[in-house]
N, C-alpha and C positions, 0 to 999 in steps of 0.2 A: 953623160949626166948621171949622177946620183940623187935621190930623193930618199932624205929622212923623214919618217909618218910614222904613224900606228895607225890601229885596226880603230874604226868610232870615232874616226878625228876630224878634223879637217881637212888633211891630207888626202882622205879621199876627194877634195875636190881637185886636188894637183895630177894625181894619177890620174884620175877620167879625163881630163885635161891633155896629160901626154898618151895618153891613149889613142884619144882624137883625134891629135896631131900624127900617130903613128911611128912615132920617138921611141927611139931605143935608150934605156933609162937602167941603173942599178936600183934596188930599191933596197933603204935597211930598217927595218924596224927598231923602233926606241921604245921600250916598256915604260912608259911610263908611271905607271901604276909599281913598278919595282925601283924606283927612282932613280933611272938610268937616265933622264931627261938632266939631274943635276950631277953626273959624274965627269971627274976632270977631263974625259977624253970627248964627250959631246958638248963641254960646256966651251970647249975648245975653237968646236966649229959656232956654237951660238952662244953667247954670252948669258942670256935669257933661259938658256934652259929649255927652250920650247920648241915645239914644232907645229906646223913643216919647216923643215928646210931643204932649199936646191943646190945642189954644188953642179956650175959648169963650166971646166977649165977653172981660170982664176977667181970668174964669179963664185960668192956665197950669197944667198937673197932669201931671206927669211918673208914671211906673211903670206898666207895662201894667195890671196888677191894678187897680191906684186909676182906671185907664182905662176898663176895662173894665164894673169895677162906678157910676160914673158914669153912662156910658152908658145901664147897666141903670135904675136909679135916675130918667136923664133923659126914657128912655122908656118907662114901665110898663108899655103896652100890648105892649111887644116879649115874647119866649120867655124873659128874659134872666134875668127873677128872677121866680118864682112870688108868688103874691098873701098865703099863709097863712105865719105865721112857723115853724111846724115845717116846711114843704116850703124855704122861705128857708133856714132851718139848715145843708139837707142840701146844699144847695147852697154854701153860706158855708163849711162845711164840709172839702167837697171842692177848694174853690178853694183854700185856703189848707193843703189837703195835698198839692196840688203844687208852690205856688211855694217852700213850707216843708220837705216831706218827698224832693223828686223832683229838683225843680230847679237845687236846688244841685250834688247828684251831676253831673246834666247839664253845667254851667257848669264844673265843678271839671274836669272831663275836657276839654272845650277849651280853657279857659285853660294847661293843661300837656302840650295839644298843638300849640294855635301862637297862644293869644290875650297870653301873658305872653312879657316876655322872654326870648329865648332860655336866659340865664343865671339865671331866675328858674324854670322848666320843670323839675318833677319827673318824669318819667318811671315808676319806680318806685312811684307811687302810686297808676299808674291799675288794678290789679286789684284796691287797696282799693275804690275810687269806684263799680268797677263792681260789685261783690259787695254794697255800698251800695245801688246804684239798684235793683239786681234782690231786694232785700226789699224796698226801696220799691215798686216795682212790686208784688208778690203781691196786697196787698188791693183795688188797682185792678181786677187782673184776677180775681180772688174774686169781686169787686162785679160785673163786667160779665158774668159767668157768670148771675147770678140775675137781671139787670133790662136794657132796653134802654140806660140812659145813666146814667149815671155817680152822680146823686143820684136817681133812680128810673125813676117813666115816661115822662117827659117831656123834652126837650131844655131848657138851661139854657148861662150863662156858665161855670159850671162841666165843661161837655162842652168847651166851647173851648180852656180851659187846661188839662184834662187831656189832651184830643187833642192839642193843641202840643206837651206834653211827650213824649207817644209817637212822633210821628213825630220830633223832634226824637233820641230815643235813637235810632229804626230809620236815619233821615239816620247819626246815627254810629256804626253797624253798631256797636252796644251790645246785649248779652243782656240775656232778663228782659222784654220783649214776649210777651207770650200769644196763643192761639189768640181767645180772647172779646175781645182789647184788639184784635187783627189784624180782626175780623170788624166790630168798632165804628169801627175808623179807616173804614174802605170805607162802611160806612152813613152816617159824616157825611162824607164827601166829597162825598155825593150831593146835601147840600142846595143849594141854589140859591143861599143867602145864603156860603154858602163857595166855590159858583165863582166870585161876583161877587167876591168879596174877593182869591181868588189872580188873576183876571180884573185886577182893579183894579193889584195891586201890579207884576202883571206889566207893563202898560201904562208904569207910570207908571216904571218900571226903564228901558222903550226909550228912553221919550222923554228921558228923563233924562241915558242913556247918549248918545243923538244930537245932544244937547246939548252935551254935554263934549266932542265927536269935535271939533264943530264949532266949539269955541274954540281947539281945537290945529290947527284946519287953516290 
């Protein structure tokens, strides 16, 4: 398997993901900040330009989610997705009321702070988005009051995309993180499968960067 990401993406939700799972994986970094995300050799593999992307065998499957649960799916034995279909639910669940309920808010606040346009950047809209997130957040933080992870007792793909989302609001000093969402971020920090993962992206950031020095030297 190959996985295209960068460092601050979302792609880290793919790697903590095959990390879990214990997946042997290539990883390649796409700059996109040097706008290597639009050059003909990766627009090749994704039309879109964006990442994540997974290449495995003849599979190409873009969208972290569809990534993620893949993944899950590819290796059963992982944490990723529970074995009974009511504990699957809660997990299905939850995944898809972040990338549905949380996410967007999130994305909608940097795009109209420096991802669109200058002339396209509404400004004035970001105390809607935020007042948004932070009812989207409540039931998260509800949930993490009463149980240790996000779909019950257990750790799930579900814990991964909702923690993205959280640190992702706290990265953008966004209100509406709780004390039970602050005390869950720090528990999963601690797993192993998610230092390897920030471990991995970060790695693959240097080399990547020393790469690039050393074509403009």
């Amino acid at each position: 398997m190959k996985l295209y990401g960068s460092r601050n993406s979302r792609s880290l939700r793919c790697v903590w993901a095959l990390e879990e799972a214990g997946a042997t994986y290539e990883y390649q970094r796409i700059w996109m900040m040097k706008g290597e995300g639009q050059s003909p050799a990766f627009k090749a593999i994704n039309p879109a330009g964006k990442i994540p992307v997974l290449q495995d065998g003849d599979l190409t499957l873009t969208e972290s989610m569809a990534i993620v649960l893949y993944v899950a799916d590819k290796f059963p034995q992982s944490p990723l997705l529970p074995e009974h279909a009511a504990a699957r639910a809660q997990v299905h669940r939850w995944s898809y009321y972040a990338v549905t309920e949380v996410e967007p808010h999130l994305w909608a606040v940097a795009q109209h702070r420096f991802a669109l346009p200058e002339d396209k950047r509404v400004a004035a809209l970001e105390p809607t988005l935020q007042w948004q997130l932070a009812r989207a957040l409540r039931p998260i933080e509800k949930t993490l009051v009463a149980q240790p992870f996000i779909a019950g007792d257990a750790f799930s793909m579900a814990d991964i995309v909702v923690f993205h989302c959280l640190v992702w609001a706290l990265s953008a000093k966004l209100d509406g993180v709780g004390e039970a969402s602050l005390a869950y971020i720090e528990r999963l920090k601690m797993r192993p499968a998610y230092q390897r993962a920030m471990e991995r992206e970060r790695m693959e950031a240097e080399n990547h960067e020393a790469t690039w020095s050393a074509r403009l030297a």
